[in-house]
C-alpha positions in Angstrom: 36.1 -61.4 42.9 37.2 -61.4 39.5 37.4 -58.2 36.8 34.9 -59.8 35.4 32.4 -60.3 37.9 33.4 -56.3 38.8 32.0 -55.3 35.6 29.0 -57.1 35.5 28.2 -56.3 39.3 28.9 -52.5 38.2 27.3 -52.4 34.9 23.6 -52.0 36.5 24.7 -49.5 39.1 26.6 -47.2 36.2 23.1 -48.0 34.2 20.8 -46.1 37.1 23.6 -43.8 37.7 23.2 -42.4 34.2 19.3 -42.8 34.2 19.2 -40.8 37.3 21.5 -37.7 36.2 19.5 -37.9 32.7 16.5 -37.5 34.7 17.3 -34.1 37.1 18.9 -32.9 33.6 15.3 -33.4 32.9 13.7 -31.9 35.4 16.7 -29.4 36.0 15.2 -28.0 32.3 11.7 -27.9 32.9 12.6 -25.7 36.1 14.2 -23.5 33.9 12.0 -23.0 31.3 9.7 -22.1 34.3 11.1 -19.8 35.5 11.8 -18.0 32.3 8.4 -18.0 31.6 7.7 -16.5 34.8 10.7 -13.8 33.8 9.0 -12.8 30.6 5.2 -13.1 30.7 5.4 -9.6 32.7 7.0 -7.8 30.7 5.2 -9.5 27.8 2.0 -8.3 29.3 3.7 -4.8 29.8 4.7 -4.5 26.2 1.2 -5.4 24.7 -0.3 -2.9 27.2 2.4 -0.4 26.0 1.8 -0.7 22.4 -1.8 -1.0 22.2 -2.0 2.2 23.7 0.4 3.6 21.0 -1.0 1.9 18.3 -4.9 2.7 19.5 -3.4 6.2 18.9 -2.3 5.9 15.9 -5.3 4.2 14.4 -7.4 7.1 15.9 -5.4 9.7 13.5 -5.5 7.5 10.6 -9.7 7.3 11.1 -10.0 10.9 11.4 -7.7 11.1 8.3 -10.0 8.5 6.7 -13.5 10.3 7.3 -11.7 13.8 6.3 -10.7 12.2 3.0 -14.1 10.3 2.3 -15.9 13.7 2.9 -13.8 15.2 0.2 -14.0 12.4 -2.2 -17.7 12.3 -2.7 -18.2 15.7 -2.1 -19.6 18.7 -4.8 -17.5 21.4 -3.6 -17.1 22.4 -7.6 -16.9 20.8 -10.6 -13.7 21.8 -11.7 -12.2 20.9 -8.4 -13.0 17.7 -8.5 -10.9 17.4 -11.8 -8.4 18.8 -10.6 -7.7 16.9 -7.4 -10.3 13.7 -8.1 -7.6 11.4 -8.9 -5.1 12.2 -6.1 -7.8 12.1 -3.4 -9.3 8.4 -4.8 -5.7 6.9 -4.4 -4.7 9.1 -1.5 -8.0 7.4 -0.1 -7.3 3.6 -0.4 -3.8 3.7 0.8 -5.0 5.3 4.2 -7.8 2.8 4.0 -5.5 -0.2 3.1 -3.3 1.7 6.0 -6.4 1.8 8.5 -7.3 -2.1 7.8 -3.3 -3.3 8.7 -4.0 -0.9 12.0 -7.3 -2.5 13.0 -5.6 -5.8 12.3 -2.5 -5.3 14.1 -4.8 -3.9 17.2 -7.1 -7.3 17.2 -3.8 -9.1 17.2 -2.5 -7.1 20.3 -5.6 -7.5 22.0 -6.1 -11.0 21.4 -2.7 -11.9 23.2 -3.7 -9.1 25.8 -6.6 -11.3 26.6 -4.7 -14.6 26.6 -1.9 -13.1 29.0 -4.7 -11.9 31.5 -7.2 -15.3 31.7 -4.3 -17.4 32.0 -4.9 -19.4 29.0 -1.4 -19.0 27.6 -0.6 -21.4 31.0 -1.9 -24.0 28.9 1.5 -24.5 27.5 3.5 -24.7 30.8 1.1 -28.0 31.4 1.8 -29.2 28.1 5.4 -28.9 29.0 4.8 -30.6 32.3 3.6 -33.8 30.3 6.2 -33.5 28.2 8.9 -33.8 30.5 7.2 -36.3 32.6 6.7 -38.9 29.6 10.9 -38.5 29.0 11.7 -39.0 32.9 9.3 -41.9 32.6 10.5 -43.2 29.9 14.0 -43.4 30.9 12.9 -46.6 33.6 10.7 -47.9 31.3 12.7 -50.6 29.0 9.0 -51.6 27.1 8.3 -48.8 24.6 11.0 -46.6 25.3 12.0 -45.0 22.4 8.2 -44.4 21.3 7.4 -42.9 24.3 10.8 -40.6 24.2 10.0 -39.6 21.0 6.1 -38.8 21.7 7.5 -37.1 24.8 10.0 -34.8 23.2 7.1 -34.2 20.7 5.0 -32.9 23.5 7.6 -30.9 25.0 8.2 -28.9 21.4 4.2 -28.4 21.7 4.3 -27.0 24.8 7.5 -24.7 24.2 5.4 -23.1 21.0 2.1 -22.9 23.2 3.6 -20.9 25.9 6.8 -19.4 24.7 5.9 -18.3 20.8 3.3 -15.7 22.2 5.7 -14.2 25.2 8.8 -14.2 23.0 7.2 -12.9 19.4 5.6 -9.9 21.6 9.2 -8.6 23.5 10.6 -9.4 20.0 7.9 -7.9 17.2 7.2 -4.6 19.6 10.6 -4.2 21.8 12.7 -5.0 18.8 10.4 -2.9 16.3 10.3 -0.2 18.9 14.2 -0.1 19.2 14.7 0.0 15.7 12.0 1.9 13.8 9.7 3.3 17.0 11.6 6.7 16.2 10.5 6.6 12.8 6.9 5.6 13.8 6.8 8.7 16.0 7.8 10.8 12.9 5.4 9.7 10.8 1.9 10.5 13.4 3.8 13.8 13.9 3.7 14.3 9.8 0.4 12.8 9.6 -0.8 15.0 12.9 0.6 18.0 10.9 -1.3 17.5 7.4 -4.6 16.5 9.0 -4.2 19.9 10.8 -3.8 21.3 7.3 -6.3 19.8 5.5 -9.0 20.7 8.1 -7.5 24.7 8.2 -7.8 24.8 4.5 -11.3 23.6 4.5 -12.4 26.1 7.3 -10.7 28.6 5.4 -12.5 28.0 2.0 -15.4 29.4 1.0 -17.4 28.4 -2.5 -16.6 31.8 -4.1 -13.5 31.9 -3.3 -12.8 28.5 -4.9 -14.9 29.0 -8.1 -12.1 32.0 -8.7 -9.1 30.2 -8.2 -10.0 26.9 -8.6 -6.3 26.3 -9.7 -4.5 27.4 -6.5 -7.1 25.3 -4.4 -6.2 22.3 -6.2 -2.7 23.0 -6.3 -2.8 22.9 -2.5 -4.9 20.0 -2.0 -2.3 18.1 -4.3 0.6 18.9 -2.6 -0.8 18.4 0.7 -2.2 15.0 -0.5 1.1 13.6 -2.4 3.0 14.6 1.1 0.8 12.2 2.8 0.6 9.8 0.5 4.7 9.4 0.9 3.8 9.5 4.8 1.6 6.7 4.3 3.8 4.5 2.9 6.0 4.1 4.9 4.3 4.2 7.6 2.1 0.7 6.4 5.9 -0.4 6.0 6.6 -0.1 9.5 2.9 -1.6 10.1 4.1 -4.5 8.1 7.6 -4.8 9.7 6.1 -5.0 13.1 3.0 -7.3 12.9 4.2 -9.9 10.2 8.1 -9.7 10.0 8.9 -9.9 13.5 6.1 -12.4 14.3 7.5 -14.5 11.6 11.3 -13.9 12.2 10.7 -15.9 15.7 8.2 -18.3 14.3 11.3 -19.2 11.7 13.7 -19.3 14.9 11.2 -21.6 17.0 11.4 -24.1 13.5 15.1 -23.8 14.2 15.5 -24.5 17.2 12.7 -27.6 17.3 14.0 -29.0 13.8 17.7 -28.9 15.6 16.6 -30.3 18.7 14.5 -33.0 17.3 17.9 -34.1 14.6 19.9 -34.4 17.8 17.5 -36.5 19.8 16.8 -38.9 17.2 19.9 -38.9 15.2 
């Protein structure tokens, strides 16, 4: 037999050979990815029980600080009060409501994946992936269509990555990496906040309408004080609100476009 014919008679045989190890690459991936889903949806589900218990706390000191303020702010406790600390208590007011609405946000958001993690709904994505990797192992023996149906497959694959990985991966990442980071901080601030509302409501046991007609001044000196101190508490603690349910969730949404936009450029390219 001639080099020749030795090429030819092995050039289908290297062909399959190839397709085959392409194909348990294949499926050698999607095993992974299964099991790393099954790796991190517990402790997933963990950290969303974990933190909506800490943040259902939270949003229960900032009410009570909310219906403590409004009580003040539309109250006739004495006209000159209410000149003296009536600005102060008005802005002191909409930042713990603005502060209260990011809480009640962030708390929808943590149940919402809560509920997807316990129907099983998030599952979706694994059978998305499934299809995905099927199409590519399929298309490798199909000569019709192949590229099309690589390129829809790999499409689906990216689909079903976001659908089951984005929610799993941007809760370890947004609540594990926040409470790593800043949790310490976050602790601080509902002991500060704990401590002024404690305040607030001893100086209104403590005051009487006499009393405040006559010192009027001190009153308000108080009451600003106290307020300004939790005004600064406020602030940063909506900054850690913020840092915690929109940049982290958007720091791994930015990583997922990454990783798809370079996976995608060296597939096709």
């Amino acid at each position: 037999m001639s080099t020749e014919t030795k090429k030819t008679a092995s050039g289908p045989f290297r062909f399959k050979k190839n397709t085959l190890l392409k194909a348990a690459f294949l499926l050698l991936a999607f095993g992974i990815l299964l099991l790393l889903y099954v790796l991190i949806k517990g402790p997933a589900l963990d950290t969303t029980d974990f933190t909506l218990e800490r943040q259902s706390a939270s949003f229960l000191l900032v009410s009570t600080l909310k219906s403590s303020l409004a009580v003040i702010e539309g109250s006739d406790i004495g006209i000159g009060f209410r000149l003296e600390v009536g600005d102060i208590v008005q802005s002191t007011y909409d930042l713990v409501d603005f502060t209260w609405k990011i809480l009640l946000y962030g708390i929808l958001l943590i149940t919402f994946s809560k509920i997807l993690f316990e129907s099983d709904l998030i599952n979706i994505g694994l059978f998305i992936l499934a299809v995905g990797f099927l199409l590519n192992v399929s298309g490798l023996f199909i000569q019709r269509y192949k590229e099309k149906i690589l390129s829809f497959g790999t499409g689906v694959i990216i689909a079903g990555m976001i659908v089951s990985f984005y929610i799993p991966v941007s809760t370890l990442v947004s609540f594990r990496a926040c409470e790593y980071f800043v949790g310490h901080i976050e602790k601080d601030m509902n002991h500060q906040m704990q401590e002024v509302l404690e305040d607030w409501e001893k100086f209104k046991s403590e005051l009487s309408l006499r009393e405040l007609k006559s010192s009027v001044q001190i009153a308000a000196s108080f009451v600003k004080a106290l307020f300004l101190k939790l005004t600064r508490i406020m602030i940063t603690f909506t900054c850690l609100i913020i840092i915690r349910y929109l940049l982290f969730p958007v720091i791994v949404a930015y990583g997922f476009f990454i990783l798809s936009k370079a996976f995608l450029k060296r597939k096709f390219e």
